[in-house]
mmCIF file of the N, C-alpha and C atoms, coordinates in Angstrom:
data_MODEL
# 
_entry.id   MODEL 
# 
loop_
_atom_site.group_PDB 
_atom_site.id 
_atom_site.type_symbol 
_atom_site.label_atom_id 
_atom_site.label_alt_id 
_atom_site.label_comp_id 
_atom_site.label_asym_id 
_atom_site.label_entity_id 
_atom_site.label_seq_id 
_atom_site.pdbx_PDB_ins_code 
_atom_site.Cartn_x 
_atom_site.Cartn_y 
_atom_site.Cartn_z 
_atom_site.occupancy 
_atom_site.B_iso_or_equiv 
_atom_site.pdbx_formal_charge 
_atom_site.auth_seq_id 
_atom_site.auth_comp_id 
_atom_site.auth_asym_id 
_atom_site.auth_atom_id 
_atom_site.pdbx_PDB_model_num 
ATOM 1   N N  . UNK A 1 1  ? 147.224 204.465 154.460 1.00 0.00 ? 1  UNK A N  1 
ATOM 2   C CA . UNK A 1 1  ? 146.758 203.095 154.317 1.00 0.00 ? 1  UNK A CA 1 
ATOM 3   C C  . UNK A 1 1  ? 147.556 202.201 155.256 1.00 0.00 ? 1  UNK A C  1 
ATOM 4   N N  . UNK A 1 2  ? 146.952 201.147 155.617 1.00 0.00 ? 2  UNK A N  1 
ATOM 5   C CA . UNK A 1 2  ? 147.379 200.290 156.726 1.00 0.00 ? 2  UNK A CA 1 
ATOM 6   C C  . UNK A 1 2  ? 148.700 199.577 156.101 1.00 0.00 ? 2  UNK A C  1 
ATOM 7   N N  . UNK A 1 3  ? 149.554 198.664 156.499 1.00 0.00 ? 3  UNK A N  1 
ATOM 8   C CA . UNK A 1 3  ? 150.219 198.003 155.425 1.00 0.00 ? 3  UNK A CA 1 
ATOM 9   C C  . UNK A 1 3  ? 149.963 196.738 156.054 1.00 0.00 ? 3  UNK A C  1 
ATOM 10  N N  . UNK A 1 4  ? 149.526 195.288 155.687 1.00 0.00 ? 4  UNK A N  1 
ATOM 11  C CA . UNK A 1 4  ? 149.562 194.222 156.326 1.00 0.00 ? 4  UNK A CA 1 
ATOM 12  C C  . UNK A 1 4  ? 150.148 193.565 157.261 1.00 0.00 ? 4  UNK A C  1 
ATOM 13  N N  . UNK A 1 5  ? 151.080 194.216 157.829 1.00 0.00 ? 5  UNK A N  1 
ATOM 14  C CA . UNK A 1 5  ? 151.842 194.047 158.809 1.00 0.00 ? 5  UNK A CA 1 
ATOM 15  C C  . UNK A 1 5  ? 150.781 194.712 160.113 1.00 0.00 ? 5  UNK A C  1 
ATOM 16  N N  . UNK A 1 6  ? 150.632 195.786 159.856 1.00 0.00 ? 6  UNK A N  1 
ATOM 17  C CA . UNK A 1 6  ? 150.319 196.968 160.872 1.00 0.00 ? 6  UNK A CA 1 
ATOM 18  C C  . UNK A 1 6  ? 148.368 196.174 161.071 1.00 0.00 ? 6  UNK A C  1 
ATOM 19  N N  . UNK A 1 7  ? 147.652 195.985 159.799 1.00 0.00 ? 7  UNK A N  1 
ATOM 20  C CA . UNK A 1 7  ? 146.847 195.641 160.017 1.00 0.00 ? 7  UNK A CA 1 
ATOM 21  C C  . UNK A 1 7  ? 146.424 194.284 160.945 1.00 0.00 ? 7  UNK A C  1 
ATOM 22  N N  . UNK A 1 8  ? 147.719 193.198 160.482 1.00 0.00 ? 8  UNK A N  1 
ATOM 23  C CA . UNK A 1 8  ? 147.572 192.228 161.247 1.00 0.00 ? 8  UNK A CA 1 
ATOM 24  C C  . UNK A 1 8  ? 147.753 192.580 162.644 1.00 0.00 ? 8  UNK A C  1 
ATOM 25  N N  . UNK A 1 9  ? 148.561 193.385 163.207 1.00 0.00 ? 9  UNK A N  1 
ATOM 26  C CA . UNK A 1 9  ? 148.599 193.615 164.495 1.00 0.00 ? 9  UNK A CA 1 
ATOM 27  C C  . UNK A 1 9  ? 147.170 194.436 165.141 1.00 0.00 ? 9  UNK A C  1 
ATOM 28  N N  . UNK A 1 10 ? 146.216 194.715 164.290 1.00 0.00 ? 10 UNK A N  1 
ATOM 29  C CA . UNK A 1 10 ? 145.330 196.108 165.183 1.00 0.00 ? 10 UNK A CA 1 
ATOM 30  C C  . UNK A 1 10 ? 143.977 194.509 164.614 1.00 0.00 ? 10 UNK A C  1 
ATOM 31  N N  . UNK A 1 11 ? 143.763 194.034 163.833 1.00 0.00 ? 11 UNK A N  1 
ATOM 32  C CA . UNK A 1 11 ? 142.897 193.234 164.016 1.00 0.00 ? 11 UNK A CA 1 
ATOM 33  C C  . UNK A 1 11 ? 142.530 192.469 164.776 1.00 0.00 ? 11 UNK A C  1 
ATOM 34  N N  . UNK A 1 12 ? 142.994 191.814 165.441 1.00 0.00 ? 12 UNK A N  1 
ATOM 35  C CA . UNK A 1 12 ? 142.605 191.216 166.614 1.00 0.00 ? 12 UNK A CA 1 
ATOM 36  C C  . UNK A 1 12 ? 142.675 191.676 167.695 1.00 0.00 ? 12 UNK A C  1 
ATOM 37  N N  . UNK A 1 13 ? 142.890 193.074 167.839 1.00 0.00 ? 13 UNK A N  1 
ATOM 38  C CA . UNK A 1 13 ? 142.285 193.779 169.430 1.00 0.00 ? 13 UNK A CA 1 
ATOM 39  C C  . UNK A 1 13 ? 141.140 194.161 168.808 1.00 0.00 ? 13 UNK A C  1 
ATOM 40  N N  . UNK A 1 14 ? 140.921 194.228 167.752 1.00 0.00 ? 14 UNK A N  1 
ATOM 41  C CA . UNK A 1 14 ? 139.830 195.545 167.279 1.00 0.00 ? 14 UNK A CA 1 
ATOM 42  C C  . UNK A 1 14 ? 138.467 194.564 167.136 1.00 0.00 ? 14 UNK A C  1 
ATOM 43  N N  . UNK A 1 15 ? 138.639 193.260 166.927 1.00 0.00 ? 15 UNK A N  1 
ATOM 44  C CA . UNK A 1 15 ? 137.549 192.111 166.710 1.00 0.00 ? 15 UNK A CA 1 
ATOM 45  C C  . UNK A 1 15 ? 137.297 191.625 168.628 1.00 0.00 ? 15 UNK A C  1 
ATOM 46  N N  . UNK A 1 16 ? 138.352 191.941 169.338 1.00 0.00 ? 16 UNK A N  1 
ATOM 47  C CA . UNK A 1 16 ? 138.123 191.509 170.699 1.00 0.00 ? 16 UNK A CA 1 
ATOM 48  C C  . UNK A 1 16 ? 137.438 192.529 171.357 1.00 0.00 ? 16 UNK A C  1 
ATOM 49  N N  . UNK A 1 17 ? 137.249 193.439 171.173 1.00 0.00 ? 17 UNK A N  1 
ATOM 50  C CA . UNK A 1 17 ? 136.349 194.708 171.888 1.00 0.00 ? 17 UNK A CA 1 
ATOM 51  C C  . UNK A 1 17 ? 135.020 195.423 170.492 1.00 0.00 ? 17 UNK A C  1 
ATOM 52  N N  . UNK A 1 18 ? 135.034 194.677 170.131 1.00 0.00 ? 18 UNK A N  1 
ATOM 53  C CA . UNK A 1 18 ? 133.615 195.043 168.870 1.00 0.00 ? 18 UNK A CA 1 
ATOM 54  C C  . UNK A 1 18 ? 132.522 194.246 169.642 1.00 0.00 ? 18 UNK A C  1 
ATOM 55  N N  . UNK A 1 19 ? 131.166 195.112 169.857 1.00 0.00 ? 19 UNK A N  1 
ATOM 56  C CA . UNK A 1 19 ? 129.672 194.127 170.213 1.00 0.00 ? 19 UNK A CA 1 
ATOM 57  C C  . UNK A 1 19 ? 129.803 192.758 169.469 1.00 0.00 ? 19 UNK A C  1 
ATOM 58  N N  . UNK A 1 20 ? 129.681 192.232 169.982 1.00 0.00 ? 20 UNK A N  1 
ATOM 59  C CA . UNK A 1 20 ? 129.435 190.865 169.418 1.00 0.00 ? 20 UNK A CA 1 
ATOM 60  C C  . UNK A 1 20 ? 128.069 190.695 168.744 1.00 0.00 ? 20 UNK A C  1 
ATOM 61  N N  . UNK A 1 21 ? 126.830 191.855 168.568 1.00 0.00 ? 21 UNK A N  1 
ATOM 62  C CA . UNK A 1 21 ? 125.903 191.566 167.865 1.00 0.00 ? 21 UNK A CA 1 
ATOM 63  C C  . UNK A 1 21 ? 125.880 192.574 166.481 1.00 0.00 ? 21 UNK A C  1 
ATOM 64  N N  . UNK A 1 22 ? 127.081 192.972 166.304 1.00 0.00 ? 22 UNK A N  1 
ATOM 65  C CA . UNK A 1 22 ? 127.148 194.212 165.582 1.00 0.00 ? 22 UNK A CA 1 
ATOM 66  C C  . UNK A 1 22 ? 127.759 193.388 164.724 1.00 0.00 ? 22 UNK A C  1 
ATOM 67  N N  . UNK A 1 23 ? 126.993 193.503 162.947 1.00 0.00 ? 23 UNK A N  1 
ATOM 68  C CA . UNK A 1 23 ? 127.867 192.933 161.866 1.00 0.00 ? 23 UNK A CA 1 
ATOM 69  C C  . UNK A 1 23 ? 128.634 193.191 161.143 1.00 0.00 ? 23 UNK A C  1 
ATOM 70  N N  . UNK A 1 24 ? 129.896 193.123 161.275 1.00 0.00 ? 24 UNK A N  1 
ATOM 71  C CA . UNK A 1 24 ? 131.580 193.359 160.615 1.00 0.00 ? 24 UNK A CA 1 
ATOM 72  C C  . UNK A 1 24 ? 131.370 194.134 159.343 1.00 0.00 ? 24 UNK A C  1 
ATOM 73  N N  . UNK A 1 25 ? 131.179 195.170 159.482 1.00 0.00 ? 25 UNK A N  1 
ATOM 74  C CA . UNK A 1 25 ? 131.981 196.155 157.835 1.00 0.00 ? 25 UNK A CA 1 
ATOM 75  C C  . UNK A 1 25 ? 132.435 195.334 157.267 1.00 0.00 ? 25 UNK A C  1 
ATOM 76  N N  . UNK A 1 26 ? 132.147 195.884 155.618 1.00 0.00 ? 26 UNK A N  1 
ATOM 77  C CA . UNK A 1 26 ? 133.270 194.923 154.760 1.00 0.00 ? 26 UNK A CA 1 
ATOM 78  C C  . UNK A 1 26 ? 134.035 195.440 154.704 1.00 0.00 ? 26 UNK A C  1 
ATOM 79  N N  . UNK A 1 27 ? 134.097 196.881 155.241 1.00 0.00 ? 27 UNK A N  1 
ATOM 80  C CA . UNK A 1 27 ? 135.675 197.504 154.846 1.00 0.00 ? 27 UNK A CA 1 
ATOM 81  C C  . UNK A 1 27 ? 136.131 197.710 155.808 1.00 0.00 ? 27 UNK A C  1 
ATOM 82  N N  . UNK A 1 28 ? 136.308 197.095 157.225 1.00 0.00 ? 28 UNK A N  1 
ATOM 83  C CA . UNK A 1 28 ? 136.700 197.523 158.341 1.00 0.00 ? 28 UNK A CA 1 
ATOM 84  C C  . UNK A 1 28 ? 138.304 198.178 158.024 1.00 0.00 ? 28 UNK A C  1 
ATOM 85  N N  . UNK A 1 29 ? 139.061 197.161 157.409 1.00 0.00 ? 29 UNK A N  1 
ATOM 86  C CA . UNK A 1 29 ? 140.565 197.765 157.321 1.00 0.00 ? 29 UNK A CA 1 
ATOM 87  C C  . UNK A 1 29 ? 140.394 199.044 156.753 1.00 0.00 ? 29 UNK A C  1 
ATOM 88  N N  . UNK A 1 30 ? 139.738 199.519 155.755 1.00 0.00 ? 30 UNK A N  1 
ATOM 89  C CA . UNK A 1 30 ? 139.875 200.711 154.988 1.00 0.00 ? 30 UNK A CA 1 
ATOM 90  C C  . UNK A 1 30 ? 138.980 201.899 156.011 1.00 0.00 ? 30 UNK A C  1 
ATOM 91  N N  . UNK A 1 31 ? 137.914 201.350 156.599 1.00 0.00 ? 31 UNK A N  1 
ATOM 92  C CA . UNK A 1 31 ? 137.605 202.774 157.699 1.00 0.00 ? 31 UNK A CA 1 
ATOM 93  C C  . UNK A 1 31 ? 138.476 202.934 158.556 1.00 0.00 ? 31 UNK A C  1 
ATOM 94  N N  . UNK A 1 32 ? 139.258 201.840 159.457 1.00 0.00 ? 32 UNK A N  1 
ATOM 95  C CA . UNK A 1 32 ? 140.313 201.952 160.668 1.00 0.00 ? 32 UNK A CA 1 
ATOM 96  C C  . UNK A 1 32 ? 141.275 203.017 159.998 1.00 0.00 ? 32 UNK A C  1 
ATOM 97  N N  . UNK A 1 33 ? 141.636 202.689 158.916 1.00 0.00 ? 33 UNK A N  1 
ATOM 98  C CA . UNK A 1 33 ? 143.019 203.496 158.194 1.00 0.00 ? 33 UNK A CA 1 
ATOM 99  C C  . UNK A 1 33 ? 142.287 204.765 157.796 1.00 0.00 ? 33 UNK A C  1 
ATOM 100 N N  . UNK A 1 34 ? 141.039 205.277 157.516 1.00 0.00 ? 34 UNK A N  1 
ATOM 101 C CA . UNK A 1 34 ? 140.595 206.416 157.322 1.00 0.00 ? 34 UNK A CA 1 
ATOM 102 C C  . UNK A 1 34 ? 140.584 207.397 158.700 1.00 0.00 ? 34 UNK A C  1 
ATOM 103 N N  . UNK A 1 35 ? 140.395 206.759 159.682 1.00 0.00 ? 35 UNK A N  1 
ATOM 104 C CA . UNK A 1 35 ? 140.305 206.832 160.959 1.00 0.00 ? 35 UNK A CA 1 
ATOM 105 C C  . UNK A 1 35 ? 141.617 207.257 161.503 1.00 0.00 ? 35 UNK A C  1 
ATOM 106 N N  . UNK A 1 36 ? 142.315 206.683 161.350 1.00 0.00 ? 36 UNK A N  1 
ATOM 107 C CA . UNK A 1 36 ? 144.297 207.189 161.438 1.00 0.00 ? 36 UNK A CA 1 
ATOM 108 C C  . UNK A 1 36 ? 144.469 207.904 161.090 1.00 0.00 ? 36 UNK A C  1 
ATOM 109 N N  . UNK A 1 37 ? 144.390 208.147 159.980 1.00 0.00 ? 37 UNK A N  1 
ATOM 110 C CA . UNK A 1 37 ? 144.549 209.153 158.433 1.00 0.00 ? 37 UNK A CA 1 
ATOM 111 C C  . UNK A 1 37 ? 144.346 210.790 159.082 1.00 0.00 ? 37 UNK A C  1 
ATOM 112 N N  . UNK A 1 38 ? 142.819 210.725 159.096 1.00 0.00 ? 38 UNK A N  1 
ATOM 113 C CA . UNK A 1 38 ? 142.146 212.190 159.837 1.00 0.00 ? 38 UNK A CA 1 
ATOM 114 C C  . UNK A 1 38 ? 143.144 212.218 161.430 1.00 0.00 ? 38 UNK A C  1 
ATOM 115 N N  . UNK A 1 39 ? 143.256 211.370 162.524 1.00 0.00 ? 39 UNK A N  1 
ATOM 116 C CA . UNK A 1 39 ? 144.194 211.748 163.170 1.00 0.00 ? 39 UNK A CA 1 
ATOM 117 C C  . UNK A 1 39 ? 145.226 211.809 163.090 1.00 0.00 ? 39 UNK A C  1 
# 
């Protein structure tokens, strides 16, 4: 799991390179950290 520290740092690269017509997961933090997790 992310810890709010770590998340605040990966959110705003991760919102600066997302399509801009693509609509935001509600769980973006919890897939990114699933995403870590498996790697």
């Amino acid at each position: 799991m992310l810890s709010d520290a770590q998340w605040g740092e990966l959110e705003p690269l991760i919102e600066a390179c997302r399509p801009k017509a693509k609509t935001p997961p509600k769980e973006l933090r919890r897939t990114i950290s699933a995403i870590l997790w498996r790697h």
